[in-house]
VOPAGU-2260 file (C-alpha; in pm, 1 decimal, decimal comma):
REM VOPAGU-2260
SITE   aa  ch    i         X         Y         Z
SITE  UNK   A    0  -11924,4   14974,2    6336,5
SITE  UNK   A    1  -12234,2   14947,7    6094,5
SITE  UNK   A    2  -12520,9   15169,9    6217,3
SITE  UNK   A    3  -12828,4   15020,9    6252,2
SITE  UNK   A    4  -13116,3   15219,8    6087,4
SITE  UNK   A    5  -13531,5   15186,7    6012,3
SITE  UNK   A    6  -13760,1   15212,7    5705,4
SITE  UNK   A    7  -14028,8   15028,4    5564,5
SITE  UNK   A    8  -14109,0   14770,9    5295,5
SITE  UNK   A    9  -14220,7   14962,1    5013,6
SITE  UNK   A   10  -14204,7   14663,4    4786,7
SITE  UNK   A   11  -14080,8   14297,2    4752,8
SITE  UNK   A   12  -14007,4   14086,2    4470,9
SITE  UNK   A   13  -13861,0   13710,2    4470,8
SITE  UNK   A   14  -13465,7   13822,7    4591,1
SITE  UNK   A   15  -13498,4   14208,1    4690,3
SITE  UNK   A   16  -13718,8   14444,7    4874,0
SITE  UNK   A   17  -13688,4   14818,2    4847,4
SITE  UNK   A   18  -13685,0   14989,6    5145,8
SITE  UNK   A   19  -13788,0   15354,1    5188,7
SITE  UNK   A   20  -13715,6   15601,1    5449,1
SITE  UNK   A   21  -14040,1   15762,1    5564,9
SITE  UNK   A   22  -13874,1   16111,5    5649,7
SITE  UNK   A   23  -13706,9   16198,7    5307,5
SITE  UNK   A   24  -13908,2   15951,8    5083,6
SITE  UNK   A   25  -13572,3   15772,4    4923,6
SITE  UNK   A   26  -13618,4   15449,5    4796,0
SITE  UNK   A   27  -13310,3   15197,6    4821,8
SITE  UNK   A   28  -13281,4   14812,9    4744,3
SITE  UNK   A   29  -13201,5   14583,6    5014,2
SITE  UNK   A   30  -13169,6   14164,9    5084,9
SITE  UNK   A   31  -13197,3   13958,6    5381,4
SITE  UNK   A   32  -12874,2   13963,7    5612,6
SITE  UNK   A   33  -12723,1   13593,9    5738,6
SITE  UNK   A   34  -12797,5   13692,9    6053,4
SITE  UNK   A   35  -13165,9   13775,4    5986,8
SITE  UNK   A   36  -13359,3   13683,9    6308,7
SITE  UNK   A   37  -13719,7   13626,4    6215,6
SITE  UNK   A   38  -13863,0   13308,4    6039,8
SITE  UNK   A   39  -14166,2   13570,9    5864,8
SITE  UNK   A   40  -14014,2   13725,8    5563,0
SITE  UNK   A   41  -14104,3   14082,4    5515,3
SITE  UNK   A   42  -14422,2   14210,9    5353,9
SITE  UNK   A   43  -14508,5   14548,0    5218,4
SITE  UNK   A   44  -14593,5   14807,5    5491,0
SITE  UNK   A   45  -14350,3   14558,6    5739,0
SITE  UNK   A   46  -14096,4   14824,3    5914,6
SITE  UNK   A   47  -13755,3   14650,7    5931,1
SITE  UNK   A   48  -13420,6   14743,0    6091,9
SITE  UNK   A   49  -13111,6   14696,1    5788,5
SITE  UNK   A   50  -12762,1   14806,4    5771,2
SITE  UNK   A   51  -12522,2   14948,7    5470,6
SITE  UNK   A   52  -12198,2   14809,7    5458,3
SITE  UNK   A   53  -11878,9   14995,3    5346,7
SITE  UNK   A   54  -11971,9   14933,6    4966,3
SITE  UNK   A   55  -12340,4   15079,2    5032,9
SITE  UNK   A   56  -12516,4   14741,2    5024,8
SITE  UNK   A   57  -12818,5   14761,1    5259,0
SITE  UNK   A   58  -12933,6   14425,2    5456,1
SITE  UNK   A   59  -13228,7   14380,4    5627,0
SITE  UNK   A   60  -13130,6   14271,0    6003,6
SITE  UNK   A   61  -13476,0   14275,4    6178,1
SITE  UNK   A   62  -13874,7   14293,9    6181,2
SITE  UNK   A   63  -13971,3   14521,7    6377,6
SITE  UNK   A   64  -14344,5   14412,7    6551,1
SITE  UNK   A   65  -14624,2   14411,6    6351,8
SITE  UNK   A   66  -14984,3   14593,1    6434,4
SITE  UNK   A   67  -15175,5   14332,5    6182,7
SITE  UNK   A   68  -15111,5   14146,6    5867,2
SITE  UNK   A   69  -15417,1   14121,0    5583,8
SITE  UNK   A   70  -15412,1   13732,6    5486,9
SITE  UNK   A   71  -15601,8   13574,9    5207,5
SITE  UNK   A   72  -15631,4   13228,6    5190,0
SITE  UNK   A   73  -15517,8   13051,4    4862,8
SITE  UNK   A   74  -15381,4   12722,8    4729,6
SITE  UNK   A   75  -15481,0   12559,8    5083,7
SITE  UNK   A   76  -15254,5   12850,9    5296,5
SITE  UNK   A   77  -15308,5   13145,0    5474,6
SITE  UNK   A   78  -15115,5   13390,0    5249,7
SITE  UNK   A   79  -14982,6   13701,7    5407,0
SITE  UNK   A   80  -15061,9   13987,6    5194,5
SITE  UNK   A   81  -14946,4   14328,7    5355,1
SITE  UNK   A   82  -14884,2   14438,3    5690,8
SITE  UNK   A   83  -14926,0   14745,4    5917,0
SITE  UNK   A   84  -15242,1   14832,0    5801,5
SITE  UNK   A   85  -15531,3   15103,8    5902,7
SITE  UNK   A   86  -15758,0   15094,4    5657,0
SITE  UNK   A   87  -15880,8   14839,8    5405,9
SITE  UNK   A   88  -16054,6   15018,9    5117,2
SITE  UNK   A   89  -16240,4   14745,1    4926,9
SITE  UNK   A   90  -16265,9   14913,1    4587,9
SITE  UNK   A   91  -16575,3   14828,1    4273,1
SITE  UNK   A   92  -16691,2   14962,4    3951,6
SITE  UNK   A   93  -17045,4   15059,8    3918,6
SITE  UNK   A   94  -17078,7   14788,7    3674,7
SITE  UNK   A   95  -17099,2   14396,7    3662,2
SITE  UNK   A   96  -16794,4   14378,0    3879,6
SITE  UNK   A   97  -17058,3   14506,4    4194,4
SITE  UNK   A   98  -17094,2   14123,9    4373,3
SITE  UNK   A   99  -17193,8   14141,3    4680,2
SITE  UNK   A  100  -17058,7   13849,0    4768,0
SITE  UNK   A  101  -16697,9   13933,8    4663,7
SITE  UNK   A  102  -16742,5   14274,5    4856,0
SITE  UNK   A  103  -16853,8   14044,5    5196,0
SITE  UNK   A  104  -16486,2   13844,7    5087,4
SITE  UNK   A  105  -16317,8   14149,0    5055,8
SITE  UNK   A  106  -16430,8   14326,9    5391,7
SITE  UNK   A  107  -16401,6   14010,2    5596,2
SITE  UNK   A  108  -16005,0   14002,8    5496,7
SITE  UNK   A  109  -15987,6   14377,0    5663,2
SITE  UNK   A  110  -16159,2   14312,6    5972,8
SITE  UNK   A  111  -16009,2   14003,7    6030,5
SITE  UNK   A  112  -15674,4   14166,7    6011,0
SITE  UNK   A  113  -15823,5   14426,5    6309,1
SITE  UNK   A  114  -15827,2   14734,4    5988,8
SITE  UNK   A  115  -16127,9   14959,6    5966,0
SITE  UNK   A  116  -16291,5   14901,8    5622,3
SITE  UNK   A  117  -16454,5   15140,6    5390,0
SITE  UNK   A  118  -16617,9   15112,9    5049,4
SITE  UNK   A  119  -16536,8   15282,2    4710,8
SITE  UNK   A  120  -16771,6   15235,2    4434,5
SITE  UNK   A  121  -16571,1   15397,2    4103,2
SITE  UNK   A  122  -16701,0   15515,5    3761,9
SITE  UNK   A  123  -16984,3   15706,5    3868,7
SITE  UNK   A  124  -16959,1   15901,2    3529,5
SITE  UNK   A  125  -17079,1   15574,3    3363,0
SITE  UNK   A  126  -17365,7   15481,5    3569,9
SITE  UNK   A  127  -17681,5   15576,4    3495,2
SITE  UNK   A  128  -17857,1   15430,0    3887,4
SITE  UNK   A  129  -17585,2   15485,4    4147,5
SITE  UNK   A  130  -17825,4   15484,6    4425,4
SITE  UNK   A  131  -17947,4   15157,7    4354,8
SITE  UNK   A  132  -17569,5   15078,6    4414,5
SITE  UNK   A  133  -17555,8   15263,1    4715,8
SITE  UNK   A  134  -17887,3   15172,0    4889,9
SITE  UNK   A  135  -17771,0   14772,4    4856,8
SITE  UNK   A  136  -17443,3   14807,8    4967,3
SITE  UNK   A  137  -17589,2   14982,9    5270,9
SITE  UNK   A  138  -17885,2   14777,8    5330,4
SITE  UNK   A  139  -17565,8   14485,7    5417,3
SITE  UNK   A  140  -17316,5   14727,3    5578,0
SITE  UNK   A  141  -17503,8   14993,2    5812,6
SITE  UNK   A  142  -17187,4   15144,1    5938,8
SITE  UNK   A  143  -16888,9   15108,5    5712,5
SITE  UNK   A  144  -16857,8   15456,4    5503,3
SITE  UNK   A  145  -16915,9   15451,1    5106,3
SITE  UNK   A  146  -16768,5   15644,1    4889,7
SITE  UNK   A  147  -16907,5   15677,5    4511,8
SITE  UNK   A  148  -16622,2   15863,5    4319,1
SITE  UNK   A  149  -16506,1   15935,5    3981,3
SITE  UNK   A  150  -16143,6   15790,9    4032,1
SITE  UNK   A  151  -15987,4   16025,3    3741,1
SITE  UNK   A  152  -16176,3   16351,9    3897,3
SITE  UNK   A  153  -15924,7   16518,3    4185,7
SITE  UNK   A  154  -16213,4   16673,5    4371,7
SITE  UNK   A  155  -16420,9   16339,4    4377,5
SITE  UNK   A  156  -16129,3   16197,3    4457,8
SITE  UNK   A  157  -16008,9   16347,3    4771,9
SITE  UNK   A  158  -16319,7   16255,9    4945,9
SITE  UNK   A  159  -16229,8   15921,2    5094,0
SITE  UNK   A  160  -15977,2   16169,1    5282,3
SITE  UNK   A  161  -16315,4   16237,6    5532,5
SITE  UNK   A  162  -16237,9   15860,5    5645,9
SITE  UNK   A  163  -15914,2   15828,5    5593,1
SITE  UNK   A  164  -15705,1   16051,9    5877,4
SITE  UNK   A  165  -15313,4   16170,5    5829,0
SITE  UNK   A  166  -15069,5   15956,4    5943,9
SITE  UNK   A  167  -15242,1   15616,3    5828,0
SITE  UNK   A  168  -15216,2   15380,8    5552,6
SITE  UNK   A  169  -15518,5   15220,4    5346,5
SITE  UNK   A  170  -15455,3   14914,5    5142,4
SITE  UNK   A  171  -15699,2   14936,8    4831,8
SITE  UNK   A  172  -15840,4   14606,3    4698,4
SITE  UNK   A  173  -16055,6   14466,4    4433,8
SITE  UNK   A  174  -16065,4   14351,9    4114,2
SITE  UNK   A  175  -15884,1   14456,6    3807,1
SITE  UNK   A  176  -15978,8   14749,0    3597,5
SITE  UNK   A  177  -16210,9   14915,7    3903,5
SITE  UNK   A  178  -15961,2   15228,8    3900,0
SITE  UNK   A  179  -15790,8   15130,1    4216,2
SITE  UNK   A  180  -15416,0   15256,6    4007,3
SITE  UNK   A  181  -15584,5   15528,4    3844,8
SITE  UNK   A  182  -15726,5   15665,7    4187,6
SITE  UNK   A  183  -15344,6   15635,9    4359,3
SITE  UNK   A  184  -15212,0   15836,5    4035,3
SITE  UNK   A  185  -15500,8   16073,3    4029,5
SITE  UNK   A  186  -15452,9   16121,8    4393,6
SITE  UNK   A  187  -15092,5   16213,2    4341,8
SITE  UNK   A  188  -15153,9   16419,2    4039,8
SITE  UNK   A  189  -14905,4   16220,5    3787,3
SITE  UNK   A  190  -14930,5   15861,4    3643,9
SITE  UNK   A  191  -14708,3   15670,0    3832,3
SITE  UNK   A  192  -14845,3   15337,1    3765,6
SITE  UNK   A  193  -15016,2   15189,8    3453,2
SITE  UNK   A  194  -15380,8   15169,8    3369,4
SITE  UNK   A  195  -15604,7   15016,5    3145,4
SITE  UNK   A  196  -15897,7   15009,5    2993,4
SITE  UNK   A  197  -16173,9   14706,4    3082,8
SITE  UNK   A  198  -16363,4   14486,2    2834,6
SITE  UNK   A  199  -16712,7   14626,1    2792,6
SITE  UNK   A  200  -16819,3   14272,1    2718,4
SITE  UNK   A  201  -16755,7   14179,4    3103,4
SITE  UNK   A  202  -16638,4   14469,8    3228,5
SITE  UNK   A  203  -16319,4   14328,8    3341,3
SITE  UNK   A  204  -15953,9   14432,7    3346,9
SITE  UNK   A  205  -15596,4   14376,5    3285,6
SITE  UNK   A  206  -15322,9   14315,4    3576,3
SITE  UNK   A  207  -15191,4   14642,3    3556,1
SITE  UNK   A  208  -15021,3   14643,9    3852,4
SITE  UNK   A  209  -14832,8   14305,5    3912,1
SITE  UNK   A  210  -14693,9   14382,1    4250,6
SITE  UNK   A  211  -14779,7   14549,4    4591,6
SITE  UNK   A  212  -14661,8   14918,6    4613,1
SITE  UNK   A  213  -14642,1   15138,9    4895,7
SITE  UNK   A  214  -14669,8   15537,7    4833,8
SITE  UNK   A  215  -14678,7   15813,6    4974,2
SITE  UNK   A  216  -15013,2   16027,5    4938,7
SITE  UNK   A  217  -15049,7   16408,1    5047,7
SITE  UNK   A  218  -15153,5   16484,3    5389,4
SITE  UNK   A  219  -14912,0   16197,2    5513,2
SITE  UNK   A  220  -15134,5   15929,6    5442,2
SITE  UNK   A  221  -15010,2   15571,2    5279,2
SITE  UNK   A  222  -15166,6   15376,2    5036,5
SITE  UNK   A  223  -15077,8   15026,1    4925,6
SITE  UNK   A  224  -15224,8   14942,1    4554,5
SITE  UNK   A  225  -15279,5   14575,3    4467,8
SITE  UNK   A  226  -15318,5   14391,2    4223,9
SITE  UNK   A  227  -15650,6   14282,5    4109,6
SITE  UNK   A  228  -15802,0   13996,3    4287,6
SITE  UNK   A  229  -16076,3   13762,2    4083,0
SITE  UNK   A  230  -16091,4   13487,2    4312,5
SITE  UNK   A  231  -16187,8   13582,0    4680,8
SITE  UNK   A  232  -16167,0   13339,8    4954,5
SITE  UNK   A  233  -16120,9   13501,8    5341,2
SITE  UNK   A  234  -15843,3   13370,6    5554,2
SITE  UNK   A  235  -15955,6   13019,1    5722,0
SITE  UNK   A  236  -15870,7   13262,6    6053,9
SITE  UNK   A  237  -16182,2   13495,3    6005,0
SITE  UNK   A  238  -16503,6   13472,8    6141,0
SITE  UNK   A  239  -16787,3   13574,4    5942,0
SITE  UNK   A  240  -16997,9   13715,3    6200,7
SITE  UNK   A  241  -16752,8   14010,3    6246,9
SITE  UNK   A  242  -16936,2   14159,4    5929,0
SITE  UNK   A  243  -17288,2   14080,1    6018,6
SITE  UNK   A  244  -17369,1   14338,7    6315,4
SITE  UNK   A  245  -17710,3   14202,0    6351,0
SITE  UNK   A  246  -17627,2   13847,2    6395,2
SITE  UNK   A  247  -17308,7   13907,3    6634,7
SITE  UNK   A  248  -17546,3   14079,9    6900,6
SITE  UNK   A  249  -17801,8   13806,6    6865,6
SITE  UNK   A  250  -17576,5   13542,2    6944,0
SITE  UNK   A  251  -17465,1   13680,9    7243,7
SITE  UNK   A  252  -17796,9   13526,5    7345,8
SITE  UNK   A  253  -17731,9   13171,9    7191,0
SITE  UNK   A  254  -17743,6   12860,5    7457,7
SITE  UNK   A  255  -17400,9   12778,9    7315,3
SITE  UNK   A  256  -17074,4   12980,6    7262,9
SITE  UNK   A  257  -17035,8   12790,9    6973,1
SITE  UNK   A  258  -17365,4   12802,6    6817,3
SITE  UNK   A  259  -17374,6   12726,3    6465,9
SITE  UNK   A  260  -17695,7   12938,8    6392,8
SITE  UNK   A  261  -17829,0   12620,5    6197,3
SITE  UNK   A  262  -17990,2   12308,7    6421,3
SITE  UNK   A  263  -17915,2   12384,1    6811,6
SITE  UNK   A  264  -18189,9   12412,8    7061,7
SITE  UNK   A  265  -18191,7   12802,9    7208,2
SITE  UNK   A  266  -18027,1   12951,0    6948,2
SITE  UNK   A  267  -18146,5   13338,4    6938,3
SITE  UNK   A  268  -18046,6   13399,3    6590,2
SITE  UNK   A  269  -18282,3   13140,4    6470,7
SITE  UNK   A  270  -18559,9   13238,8    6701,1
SITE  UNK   A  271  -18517,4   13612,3    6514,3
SITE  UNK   A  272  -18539,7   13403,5    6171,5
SITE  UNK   A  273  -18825,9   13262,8    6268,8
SITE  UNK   A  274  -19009,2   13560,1    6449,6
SITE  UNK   A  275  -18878,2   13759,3    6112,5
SITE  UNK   A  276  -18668,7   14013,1    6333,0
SITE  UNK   A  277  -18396,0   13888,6    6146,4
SITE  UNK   A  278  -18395,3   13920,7    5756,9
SITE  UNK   A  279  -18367,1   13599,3    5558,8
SITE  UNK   A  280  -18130,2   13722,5    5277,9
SITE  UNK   A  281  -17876,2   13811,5    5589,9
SITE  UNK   A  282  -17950,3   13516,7    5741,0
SITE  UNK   A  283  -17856,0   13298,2    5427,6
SITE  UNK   A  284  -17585,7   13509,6    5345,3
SITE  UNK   A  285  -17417,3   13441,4    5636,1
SITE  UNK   A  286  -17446,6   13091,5    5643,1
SITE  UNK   A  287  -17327,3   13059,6    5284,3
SITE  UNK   A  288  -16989,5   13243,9    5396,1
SITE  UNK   A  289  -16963,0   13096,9    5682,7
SITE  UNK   A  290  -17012,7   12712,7    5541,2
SITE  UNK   A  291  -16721,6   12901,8    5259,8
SITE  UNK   A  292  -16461,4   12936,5    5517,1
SITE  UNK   A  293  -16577,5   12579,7    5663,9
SITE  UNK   A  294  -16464,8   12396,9    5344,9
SITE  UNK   A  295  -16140,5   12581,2    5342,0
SITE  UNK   A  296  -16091,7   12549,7    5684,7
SITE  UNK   A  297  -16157,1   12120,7    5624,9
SITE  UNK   A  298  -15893,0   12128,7    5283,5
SITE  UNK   A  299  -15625,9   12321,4    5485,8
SITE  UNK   A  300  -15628,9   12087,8    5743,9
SITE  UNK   A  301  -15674,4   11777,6    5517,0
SITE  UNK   A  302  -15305,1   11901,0    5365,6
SITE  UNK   A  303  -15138,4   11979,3    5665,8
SITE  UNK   A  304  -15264,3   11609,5    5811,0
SITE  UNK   A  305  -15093,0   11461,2    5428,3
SITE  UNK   A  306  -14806,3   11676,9    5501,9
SITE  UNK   A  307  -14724,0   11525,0    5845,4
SITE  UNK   A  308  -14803,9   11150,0    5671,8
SITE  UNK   A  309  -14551,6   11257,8    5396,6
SITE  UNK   A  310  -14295,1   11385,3    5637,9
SITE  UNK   A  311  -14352,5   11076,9    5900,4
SITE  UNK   A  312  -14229,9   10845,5    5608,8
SITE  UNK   A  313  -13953,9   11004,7    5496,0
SITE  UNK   A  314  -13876,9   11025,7    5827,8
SITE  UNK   A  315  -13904,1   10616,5    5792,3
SITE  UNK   A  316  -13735,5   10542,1    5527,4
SITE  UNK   A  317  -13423,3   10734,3    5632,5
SITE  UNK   A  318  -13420,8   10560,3    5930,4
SITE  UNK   A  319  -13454,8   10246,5    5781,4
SITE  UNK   A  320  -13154,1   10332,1    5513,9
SITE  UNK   A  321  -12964,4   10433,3    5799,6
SITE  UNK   A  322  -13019,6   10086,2    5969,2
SITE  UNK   A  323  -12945,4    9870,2    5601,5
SITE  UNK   A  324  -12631,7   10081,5    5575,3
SITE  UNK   A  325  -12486,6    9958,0    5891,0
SITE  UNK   A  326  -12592,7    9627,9    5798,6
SITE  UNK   A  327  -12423,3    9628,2    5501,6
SITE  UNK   A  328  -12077,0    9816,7    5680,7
């Protein structure tokens, strides 16, 4: 009888995902079984029961629960990105990559996957103001830790570790070329994935890294490195209030529970607006992410209502073949 064992998605590509066994690190290939019960297929960070048969083929039989999956939303989806995550490290250069914006994008995915989220602002050996970095970043986040390193320098390196406890994994995300590879490889002391340099015209980089990796990191910890992300747009799930502390206790006061913070009557966060306890840059931020995830919200549900049309009449005209055919019998 075929014992059933446990490890974890360390990687997936289009027919195989390698497993790896937490304990003694080893790293084996391993496909879907017939009898696979789920209908989610497995991400990275997903742990997963699998078998070996008597040839030493592995197959994955089961997903084991999840504690949270990171989503982005693209091409009118949700798109599940990794799973089993503590920590969502949203990762920038001190250069013209810093967008605030794109940072707000980045943080919402975490806490809308119930992660803890922490900053790290690389290349602090290039950058001539990094508190003018540093004050911004926390003039919009007040309590999310920041961590201004020099990815390639172990000691700078190794400071995130004050945030990020034994025993859980961190996801690192953000564009390409901020040093999110070079940190995992300076962090393990060897290059184990490639690097490269950015453009100094736009400071941007290469896809390095084409696929999601889990590794293991001293001290027990996990990281998953990404690939870069250019184009950020939060799950339609999220709510943007869940990264504006200032606005989520005001509306608590709102006439309505679901206040839009624009036009209604008795809406606190509007009286603070107006009364300037609330600043307008937040303020506008908030409604220009929030009126973000609107439009996506509207086109996801604009395909899934052309979907259902699409479906219904196929649906139709099979009947109505099926009807001609015994017509014709």
């Amino acid at each position: 009888m075929e014992v059933i064992q446990k490890g974890c998605v360390a990687s997936v590509t289009r027919t195989c995902w390698k497993i790896i066994d937490k304990n003694s690190l080893c790293v084996f290939d391993a496909i879907l079984n017939n009898s696979y019960k789920c209908e989610d297929l497995p991400l990275v960070g997903d742990n997963v029961e699998y078998i070996t048969d008597q040839w030493g083929n592995n197959f994955i039989i089961n997903l084991l629960p999840r504690k949270n999956i990171i989503k982005r939303y693209s091409k009118n989806i949700n798109k599940p990105l990794v799973a089993n995550v503590d920590i969502v490290f949203v990762v920038s250069s001190l250069n013209k990559d810093f967008e605030l914006e794109k940072l707000e994008r980045l943080a919402l995915l975490g806490v809308s996957g119930n992660a803890k989220v922490g900053f790290i602002l690389t290349k602090v050996d290039k950058c001539p103001n990094i508190d003018t970095y540093i004050k911004e970043l926390k003039k919009r986040f007040k309590t999310e830790p920041i961590f201004a390193i020099n990815s390639k320098n172990k000691a700078s390196a190794v400071e995130i570790f004050k945030f990020w406890k034994e025993g859980e994994t961190a996801v690192f995300m953000g564009s390409s070329g901020v040093g999110k590879s070079t940190l995992v490889n300076t962090l393990l002391d060897k290059e184990i994935l490639k690097t490269a340099e950015v453009r100094d015209v736009d400071d941007r980089g290469k896809h390095t890294t084409t696929a999601r990796y889990l590794i293991a990191i001293e001290g027990e910890r996990w990281v998953i490195d990404t690939p870069g992300i250019r184009s950020i747009q939060s799950t339609t799930e999220a709510d943007p209030v869940d990264i504006f502390d200032e606005i989520r206790e005001l509306e608590k006061q709102c006439k309505y529970k679901d206040c839009s913070h624009t036009k209604e009557d008795n809406c606190a966060v509007l009286n603070a607006l107006e009364n300037g306890n609330l600043d307008k840059i937040i303020y506008e931020r908030f409604i220009k992410l929030k009126q973000g995830l609107n439009v996506g919200t509207k086109q996801a549900k604009t395909l899934e209502k052309k979907q259902s049309k699409l479906l219904k009449s196929k649906r139709i005209q099979s009947k109505n073949k099926k009807i001609l055919n015994k017509k014709h019998q």
